[in-house]
KOLKENU-100090 format. One line per 2 residues: for each residue x, y, z of C-alpha. Coordinates in Angstrom, 3 decimals. Layout:
BEGIN
X/Y/Z ~ ...
END
This chain:
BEGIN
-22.462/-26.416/16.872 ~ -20.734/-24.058/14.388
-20.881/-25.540/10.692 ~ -17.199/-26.076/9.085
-16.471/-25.885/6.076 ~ -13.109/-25.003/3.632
-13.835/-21.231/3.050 ~ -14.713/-20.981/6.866
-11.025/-22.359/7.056 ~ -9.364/-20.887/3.985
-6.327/-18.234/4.144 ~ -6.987/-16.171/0.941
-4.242/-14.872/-1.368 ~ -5.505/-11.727/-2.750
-3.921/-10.582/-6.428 ~ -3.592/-7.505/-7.987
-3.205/-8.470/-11.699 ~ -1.823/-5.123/-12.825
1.293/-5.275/-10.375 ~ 1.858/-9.040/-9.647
3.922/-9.888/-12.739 ~ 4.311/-8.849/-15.920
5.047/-11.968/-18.880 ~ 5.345/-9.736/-22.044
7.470/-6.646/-21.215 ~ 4.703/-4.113/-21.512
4.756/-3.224/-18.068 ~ 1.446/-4.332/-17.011
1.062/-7.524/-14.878 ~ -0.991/-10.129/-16.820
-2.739/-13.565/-16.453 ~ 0.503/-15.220/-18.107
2.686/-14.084/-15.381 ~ 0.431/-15.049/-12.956
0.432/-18.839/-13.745 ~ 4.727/-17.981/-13.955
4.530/-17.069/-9.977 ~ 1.674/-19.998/-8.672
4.089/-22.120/-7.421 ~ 5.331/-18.849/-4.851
1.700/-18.788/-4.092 ~ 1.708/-22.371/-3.243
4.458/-22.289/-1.300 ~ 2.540/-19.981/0.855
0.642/-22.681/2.359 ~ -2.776/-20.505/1.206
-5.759/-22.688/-0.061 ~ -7.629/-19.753/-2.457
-6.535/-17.092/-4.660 ~ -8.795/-13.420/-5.251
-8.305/-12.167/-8.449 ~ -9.119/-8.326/-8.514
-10.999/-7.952/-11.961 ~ -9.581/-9.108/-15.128
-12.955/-8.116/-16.831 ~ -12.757/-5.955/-20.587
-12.472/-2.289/-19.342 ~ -10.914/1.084/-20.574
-9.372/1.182/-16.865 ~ -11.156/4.634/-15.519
-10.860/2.926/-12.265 ~ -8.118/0.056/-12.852
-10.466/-2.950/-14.048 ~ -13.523/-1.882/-11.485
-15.463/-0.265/-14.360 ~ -16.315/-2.998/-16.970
-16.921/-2.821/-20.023 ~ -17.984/-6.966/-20.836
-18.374/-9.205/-18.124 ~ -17.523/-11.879/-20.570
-14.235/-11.038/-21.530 ~ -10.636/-10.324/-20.702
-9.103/-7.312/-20.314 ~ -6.936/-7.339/-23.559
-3.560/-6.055/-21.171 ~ -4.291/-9.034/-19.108
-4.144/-11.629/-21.722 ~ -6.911/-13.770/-23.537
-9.886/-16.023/-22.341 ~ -7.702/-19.018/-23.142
-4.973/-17.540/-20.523 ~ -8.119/-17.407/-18.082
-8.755/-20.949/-18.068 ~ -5.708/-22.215/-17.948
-4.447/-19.617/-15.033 ~ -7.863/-21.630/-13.810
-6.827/-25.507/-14.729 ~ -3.618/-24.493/-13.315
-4.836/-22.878/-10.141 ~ -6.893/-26.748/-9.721
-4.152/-28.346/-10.794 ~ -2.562/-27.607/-7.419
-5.235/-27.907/-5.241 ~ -6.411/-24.175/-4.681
-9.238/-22.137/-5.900 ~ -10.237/-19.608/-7.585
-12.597/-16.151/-6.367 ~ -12.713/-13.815/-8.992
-14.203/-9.768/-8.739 ~ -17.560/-9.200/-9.115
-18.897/-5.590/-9.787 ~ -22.457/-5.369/-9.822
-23.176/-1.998/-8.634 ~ -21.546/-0.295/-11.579
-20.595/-1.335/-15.049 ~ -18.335/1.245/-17.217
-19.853/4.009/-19.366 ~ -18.200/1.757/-22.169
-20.686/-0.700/-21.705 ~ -23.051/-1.686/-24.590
-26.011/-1.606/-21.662 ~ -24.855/2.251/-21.103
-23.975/3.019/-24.562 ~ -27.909/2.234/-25.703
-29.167/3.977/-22.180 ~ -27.994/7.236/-23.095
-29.292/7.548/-26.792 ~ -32.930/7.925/-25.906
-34.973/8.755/-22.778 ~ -37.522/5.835/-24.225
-34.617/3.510/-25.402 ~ -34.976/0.071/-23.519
-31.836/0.018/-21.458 ~ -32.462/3.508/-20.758
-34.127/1.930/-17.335 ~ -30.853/-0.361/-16.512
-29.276/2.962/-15.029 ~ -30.367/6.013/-12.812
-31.775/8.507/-14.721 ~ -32.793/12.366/-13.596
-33.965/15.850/-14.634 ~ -31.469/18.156/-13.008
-32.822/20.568/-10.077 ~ -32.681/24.632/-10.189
-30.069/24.590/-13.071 ~ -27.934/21.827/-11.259
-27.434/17.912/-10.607 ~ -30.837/16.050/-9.055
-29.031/16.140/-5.663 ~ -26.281/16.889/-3.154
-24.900/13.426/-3.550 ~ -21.016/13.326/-3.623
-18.954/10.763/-5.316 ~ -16.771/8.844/-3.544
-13.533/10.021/-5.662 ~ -14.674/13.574/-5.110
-17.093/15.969/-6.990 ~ -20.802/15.632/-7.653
-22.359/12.146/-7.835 ~ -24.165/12.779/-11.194
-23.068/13.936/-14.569 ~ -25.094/15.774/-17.070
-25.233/14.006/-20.526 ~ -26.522/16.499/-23.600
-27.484/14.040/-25.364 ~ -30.742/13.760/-23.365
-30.477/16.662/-21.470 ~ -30.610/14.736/-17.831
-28.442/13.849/-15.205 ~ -26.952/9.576/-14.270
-25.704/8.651/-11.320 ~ -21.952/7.623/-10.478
-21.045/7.263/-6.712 ~ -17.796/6.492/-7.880
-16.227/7.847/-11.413 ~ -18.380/9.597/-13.962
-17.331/6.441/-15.774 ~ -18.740/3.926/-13.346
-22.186/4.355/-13.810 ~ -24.566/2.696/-11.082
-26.680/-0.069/-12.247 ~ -30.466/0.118/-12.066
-31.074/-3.271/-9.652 ~ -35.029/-1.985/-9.491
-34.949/-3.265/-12.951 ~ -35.918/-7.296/-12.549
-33.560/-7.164/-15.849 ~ -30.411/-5.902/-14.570
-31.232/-8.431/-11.766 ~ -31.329/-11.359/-14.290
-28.144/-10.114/-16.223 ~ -26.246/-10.225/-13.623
-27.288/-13.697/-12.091 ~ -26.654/-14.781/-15.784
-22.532/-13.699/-15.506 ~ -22.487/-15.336/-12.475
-23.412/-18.416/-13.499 ~ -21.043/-17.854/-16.960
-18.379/-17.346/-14.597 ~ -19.356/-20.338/-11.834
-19.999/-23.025/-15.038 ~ -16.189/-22.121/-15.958
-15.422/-23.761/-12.905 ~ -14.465/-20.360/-11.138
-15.038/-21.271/-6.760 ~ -16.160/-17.911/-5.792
-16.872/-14.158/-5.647 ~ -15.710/-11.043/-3.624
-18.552/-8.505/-4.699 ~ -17.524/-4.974/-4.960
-19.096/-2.558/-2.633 ~ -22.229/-4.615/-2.495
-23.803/-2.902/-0.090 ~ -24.613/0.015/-2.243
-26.992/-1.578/-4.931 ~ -30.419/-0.588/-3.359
-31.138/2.685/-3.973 ~ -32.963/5.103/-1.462
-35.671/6.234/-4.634 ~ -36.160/9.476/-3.305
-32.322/10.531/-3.211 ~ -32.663/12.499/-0.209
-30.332/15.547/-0.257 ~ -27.692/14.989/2.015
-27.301/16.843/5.200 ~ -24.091/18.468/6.407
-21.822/15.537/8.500 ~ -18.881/13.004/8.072
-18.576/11.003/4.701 ~ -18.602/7.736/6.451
-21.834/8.619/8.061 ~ -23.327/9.715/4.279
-21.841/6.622/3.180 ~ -23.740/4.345/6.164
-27.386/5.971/5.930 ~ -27.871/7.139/2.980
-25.556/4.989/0.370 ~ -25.339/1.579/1.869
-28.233/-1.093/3.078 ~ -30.646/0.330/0.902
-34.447/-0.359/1.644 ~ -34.513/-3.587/-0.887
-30.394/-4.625/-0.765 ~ -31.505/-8.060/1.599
-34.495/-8.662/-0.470 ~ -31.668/-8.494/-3.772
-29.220/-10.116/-1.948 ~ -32.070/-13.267/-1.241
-32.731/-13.557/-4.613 ~ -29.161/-13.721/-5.934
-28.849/-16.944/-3.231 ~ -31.732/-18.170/-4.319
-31.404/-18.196/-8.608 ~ -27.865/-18.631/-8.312
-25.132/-19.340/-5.086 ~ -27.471/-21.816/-3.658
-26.861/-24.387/-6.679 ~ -22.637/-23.930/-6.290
-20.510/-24.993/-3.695 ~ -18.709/-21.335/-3.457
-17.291/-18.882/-1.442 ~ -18.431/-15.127/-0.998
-17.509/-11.792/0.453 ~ -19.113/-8.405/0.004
-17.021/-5.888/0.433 ~ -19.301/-3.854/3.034
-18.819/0.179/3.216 ~ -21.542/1.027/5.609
-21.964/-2.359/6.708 ~ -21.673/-2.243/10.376
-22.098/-4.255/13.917 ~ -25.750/-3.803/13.713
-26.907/-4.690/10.613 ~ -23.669/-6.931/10.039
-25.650/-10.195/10.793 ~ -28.615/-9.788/8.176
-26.136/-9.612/5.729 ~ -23.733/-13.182/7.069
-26.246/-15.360/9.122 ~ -26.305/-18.507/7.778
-30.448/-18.757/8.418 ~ -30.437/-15.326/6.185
-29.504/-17.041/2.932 ~ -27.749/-13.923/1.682
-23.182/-14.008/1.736 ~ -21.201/-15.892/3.904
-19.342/-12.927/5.218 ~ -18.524/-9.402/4.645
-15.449/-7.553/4.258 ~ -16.247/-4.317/7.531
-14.028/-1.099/7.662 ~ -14.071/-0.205/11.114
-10.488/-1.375/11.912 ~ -9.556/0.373/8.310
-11.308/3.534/8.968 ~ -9.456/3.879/12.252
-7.043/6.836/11.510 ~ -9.246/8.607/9.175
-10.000/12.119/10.414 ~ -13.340/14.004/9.846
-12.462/14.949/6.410 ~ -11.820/11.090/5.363
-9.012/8.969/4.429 ~ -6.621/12.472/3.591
-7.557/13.602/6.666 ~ -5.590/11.252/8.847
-5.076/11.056/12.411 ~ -2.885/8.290/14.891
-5.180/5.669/15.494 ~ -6.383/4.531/18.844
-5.031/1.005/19.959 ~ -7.667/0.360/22.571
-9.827/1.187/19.635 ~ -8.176/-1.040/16.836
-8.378/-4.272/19.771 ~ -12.441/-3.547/20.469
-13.156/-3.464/16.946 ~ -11.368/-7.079/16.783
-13.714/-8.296/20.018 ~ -16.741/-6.431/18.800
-17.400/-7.869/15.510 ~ -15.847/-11.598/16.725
-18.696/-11.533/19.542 ~ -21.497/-10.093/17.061
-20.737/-13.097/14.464 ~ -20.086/-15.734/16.465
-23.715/-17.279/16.139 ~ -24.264/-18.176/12.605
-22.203/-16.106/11.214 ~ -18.843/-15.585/10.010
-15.995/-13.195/10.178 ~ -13.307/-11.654/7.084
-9.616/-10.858/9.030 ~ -7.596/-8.811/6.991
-5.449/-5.875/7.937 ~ -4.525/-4.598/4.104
-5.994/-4.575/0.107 ~ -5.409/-3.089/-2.738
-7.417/-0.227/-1.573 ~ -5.250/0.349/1.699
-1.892/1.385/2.558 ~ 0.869/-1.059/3.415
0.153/-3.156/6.638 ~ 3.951/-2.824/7.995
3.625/0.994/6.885 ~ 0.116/1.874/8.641
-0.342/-0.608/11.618 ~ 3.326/-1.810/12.408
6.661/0.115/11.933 ~ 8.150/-0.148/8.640
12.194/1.061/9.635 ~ 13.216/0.393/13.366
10.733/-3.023/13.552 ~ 10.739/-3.743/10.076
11.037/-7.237/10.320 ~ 9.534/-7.896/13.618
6.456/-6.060/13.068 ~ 5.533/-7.616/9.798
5.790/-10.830/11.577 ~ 3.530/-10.039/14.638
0.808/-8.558/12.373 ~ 1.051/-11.894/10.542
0.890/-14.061/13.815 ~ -2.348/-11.518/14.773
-4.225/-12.556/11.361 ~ -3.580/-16.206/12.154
-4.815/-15.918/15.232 ~ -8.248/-14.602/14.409
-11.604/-16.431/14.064 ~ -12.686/-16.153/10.675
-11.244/-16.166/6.882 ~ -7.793/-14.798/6.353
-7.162/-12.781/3.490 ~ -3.414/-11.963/2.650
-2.573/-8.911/0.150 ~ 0.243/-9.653/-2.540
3.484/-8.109/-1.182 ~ 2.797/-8.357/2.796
4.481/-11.757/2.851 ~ 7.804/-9.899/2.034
6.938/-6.835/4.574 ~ 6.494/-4.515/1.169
6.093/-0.880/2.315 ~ 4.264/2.301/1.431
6.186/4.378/-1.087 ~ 6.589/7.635/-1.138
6.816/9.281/-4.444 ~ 8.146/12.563/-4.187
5.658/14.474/-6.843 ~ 1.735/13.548/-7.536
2.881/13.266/-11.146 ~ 4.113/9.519/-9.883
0.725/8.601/-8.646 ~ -2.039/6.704/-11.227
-4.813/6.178/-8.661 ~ -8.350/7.986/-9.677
-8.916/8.331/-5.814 ~ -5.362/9.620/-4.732
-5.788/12.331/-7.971 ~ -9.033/13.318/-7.128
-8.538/14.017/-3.650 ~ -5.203/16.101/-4.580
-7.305/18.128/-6.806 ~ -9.786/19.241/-4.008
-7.594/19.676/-1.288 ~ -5.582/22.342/-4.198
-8.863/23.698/-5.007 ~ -9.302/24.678/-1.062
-6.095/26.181/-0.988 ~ -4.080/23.194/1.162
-0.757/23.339/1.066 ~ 1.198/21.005/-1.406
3.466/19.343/1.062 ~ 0.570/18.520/3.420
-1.303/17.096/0.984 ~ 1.662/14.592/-0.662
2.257/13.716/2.736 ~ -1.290/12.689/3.670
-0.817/11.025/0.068 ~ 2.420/8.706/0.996
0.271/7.756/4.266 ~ -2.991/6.923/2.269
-2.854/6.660/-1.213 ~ -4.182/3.337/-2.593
-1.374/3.562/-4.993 ~ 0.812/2.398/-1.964
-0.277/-1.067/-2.430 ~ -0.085/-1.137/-5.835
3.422/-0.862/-6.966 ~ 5.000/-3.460/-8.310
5.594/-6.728/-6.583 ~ 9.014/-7.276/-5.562
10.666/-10.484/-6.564 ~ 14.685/-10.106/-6.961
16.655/-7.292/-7.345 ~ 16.837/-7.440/-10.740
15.978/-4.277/-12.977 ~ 12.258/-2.990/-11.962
12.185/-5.609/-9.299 ~ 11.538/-8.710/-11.317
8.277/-7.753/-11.998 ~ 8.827/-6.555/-16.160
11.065/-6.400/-18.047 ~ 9.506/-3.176/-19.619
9.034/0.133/-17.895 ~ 6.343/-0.631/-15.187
2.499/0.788/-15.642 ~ 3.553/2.488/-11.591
6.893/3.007/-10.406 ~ 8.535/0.234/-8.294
9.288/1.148/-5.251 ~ 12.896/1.927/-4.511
13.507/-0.547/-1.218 ~ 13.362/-3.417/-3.794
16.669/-4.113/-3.656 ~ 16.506/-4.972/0.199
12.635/-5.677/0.021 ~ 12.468/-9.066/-2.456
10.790/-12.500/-2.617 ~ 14.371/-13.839/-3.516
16.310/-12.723/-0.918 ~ 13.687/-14.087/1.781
13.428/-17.054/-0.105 ~ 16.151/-19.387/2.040
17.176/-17.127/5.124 ~ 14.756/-19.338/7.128
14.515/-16.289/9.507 ~ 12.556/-14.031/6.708
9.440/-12.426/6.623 ~ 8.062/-14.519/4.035
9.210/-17.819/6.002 ~ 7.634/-17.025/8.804
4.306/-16.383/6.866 ~ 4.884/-19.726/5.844
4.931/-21.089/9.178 ~ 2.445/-19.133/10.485
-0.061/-20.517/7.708 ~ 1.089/-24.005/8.681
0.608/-23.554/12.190 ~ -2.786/-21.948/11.851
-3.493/-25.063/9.698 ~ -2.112/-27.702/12.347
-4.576/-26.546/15.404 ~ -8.458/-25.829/13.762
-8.516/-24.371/17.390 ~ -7.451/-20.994/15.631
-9.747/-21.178/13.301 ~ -13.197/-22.140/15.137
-12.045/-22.090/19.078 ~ -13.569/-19.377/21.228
-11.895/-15.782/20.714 ~ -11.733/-14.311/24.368
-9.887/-10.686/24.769 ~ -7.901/-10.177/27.893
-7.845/-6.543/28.643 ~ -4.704/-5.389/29.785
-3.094/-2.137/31.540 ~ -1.177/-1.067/28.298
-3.139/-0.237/25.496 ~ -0.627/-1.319/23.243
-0.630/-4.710/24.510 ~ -2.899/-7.326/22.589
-3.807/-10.206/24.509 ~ -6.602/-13.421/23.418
-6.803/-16.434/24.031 ~ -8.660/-18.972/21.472
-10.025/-22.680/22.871 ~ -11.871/-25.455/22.915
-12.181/-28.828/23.540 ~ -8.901/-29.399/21.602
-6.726/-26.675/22.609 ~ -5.591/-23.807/24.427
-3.476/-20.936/23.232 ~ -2.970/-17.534/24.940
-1.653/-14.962/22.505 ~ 0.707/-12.069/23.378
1.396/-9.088/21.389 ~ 3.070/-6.153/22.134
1.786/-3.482/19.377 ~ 4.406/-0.452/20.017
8.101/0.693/20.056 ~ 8.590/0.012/23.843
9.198/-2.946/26.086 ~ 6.012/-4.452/27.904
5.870/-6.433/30.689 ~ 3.794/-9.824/30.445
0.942/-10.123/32.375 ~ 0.563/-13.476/34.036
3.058/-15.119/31.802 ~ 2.570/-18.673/31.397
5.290/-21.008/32.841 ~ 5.741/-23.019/30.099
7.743/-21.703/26.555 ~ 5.620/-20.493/23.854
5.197/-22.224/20.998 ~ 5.802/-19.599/18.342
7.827/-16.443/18.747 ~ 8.832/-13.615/16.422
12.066/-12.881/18.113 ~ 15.285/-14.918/18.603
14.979/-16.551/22.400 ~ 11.672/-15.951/23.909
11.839/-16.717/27.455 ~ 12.210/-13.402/29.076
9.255/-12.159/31.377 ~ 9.131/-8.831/29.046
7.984/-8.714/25.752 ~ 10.842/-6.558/23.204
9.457/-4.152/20.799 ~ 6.367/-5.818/18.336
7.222/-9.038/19.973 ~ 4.852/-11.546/19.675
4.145/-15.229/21.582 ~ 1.907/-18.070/20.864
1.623/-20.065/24.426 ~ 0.269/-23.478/24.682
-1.652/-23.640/27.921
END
């Protein structure tokens, strides 16, 4: 019998701090204006927020290099603004996951700023020290944002490693100290009251000790045997349960590159002891080409529904799944997996109905509940993002053309999710009154929380309903998950039971009409279209049948 319990049946609100809403003009999104726009958030029908960090940080990498794990990013407000965003986030019933980076802390750091003084200096051991190698780094290693993996500092004359900015330096977890430093925040963080943790890229923070050069093939496979599920990461992983999640009744989610359907279940089985689940990229990494994320190609339907069956059938003893289609790291769901002009509307609406469908915990990215869209910025000089930048820079240094790159760039930069939220059409969207840290993107004035507000057939309304329906039938959340494979590709059809009910889900993922297969006689329960009776399913029309 499957264990339930509320973060098994949570829908997750995920917030980007910097672009959610801005209280004091300066154009950066803050804690204060957070706490302004709960009661949208409630409204939602969501049970727990994610906060991306808030942590002190010069911002190399937007918040994910930090500086002090004890304090507030001074853009973002003040530790007093913290706790009461958190007794107000209580106050209504929800709760509270917050960021944690463990694999990196910024160069800013006081544990980084001591490492590098001395090669005998005792935090010189909380980081990844090297000698160089014939005149150059220790090793092939490549950053994830592009460019070597190591940086030479003078003042020691060696090499530390960075797999993601030369300001993200990766932390030592060899060291039992680092180890205990970071159980310690944890528990600063848990004693506040705080109900949970998405770990950043926790995969990465056991170390192969020999840094193997890397040989010539595809980033994701560099990423999967060399950088992720190192030879002590479980062992780590054991330990953190141990000291500290086992005493807290909490929720967690590593974010997983090279986690994968083999070693998936050593990280989420409940008899492991380690995280509840795991964010996986497989479905995310669909339409990236052999060159990554700015290499893209169209994505493979057949593929995208497998993935879905797959990983459901590879956690569905003792462990547990993370459905989510979109992040702050990701392009616009409506923009990448439905069609953001002809189907605006209906295709934001089926991709909600496919996340509420799903067996697992739902995680919903600010901005999706309106439909928000990729933008497309017309020069790079519009785009913050470290990774967007970075990979513009070396597909210029290769001699790529411009106009290929910017429009690989309005497909996949992670700066597409991170424009301002849209709440009226009001100057800069509602979101400041100042100029905005990113541009807003232009659609705002038909693209709003506002305007969806009380035209009961909205986007946002029927995320509302969708939530409440997934909420009604527990069915959807722990029932069997069984794939019906179809003639089309396009064509997504499941069906989730058990002992309580029966639903058979029908959704038609492309631009073209699709006849039903063995349509049910009686009338679906939920629909994304007006009148759902016909025996062919309209463009990104979805149905919810109660057998």
């Amino acid at each position: 019998m499957m264990n339930r319990t509320w973060w098994k049946e949570a829908v997750v609100y995920q917030i980007y701090p910097r672009s959610f809403n801005d209280s004091n003009g300066d154009g950066i999104g803050d804690l204060p204006g957070i706490i302004e726009r709960l009661d949208h958030i409630q409204s939602l029908g969501v049970d727990v927020i994610w906060v991306c960090p808030v942590y002190k940080s010069p911002n190399d990498d937007n918040g994910y290099d930090i500086s002090d794990y004890r304090d507030i990013m001074n853009e973002f407000g003040t530790m007093a603004d913290f706790d009461r965003l958190l007794e107000e986030v209580h106050h209504r019933k929800l709760k509270l996951v917050m960021d944690l980076v463990a694999n990196h802390s910024s160069d800013e750091h006081t544990w980084f700023q001591e490492s590098r003084k001395s090669t005998d200096n005792p935090y010189r051991d909380y980081y990844f020290w090297r000698p160089g190698k014939n005149g150059g780094p220790p090793n092939n290693w490549r950053s994830f944002f592009g460019g070597s993996a190591w940086q030479y500092d003078e003042t020691t004359g060696e090499y530390y490693l960075h797999l993601f900015t030369s300001k993200q330096v990766d932390l030592n977890w060899e060291n039992e100290k680092v180890r205990r430093e970071i159980y310690d925040i944890m528990k600063f963080w848990f004693d506040k009251g705080v109900d949970g943790f998405r770990m950043d890229v926790i995969s990465l923070i056991s170390k192969q000790l020999d840094f193997p050069d890397v040989r010539e093939q595809s980033f994701g496979d560099t990423i999967r045997e060399v950088y992720a599920n190192g030879p002590r990461i479980h062992e780590y992983l054991h330990e953190m349960y141990r000291e500290v999640l086992s005493h807290y009744d909490v929720m967690t989610v590593g974010e997983g590159p090279g986690i994968d359907l083999k070693n998936a279940p050593l990280y989420v089985r409940e008899d492991r002891q380690e995280l509840q689940t795991v964010f996986h990229f497989d479905h995310m990494f669909i339409d990236n080409g052999p060159d990554g994320k700015y290499d893209p190609v169209p994505y493979d339907m057949k593929r995208f529904k497998e993935v879905f069956e797959e990983w459901d059938a590879r956690l569905a003893d003792g462990g547990w799944g993370s459905i989510f289609l979109g992040n702050h790291d990701f392009s616009r769901i409506v923009s990448r997996f439905g069609n953001d002009s002809l189907y605006h509307v209906e295709s934001a609406k089926l991709l909600v109905m496919l996340l509420m469908t799903m067996r697992g915990t739902v995680y919903i990215y600010q901005g999706d509940e309106i439909g928000m869209t990729n933008v497309k910025y017309p020069s790079i000089d519009d785009y913050q993002d470290v990774e967007t930048l970075g990979a513009w820079k070396e597909a210029r240094e290769a001699g790529k053309d411009p106009e290929e790159i910017l429009r690989s760039i309005h497909w996949q930069s992670r700066d597409n999710a991170r424009t301002p939220m849209q709440w009226n059409t009001a100057s800069n969207a509602g979101f400041s009154s100042g100029q905005p840290w990113l541009k807003v993107n232009p659609n705002y004035r038909e693209i709003n929380v506002s305007q969806q507000e009380n035209d009961p057939a909205s986007i946002l309304n029927f995320y509302r309903r969708m939530i409440a329906f997934r909420k009604d039938h527990s069915t959807l959340v722990y029932g069997d998950f069984d794939v019906i494979s179809t003639e089309s590709p396009e064509l997504f059809v499941f069906e989730r039971k058990d002992s309580a009910d029966h639903f058979r889900i029908y959704l038609n993922m492309s631009d073209f009409e699709e006849k039903i297969p063995d349509k049910p006689s009686a009338n679906p329960v939920v629909y994304n279209y007006q009148g759902a009776d016909s025996p062919t399913l309209r463009p990104w029309e979805g149905r919810i049948y109660k057998l």
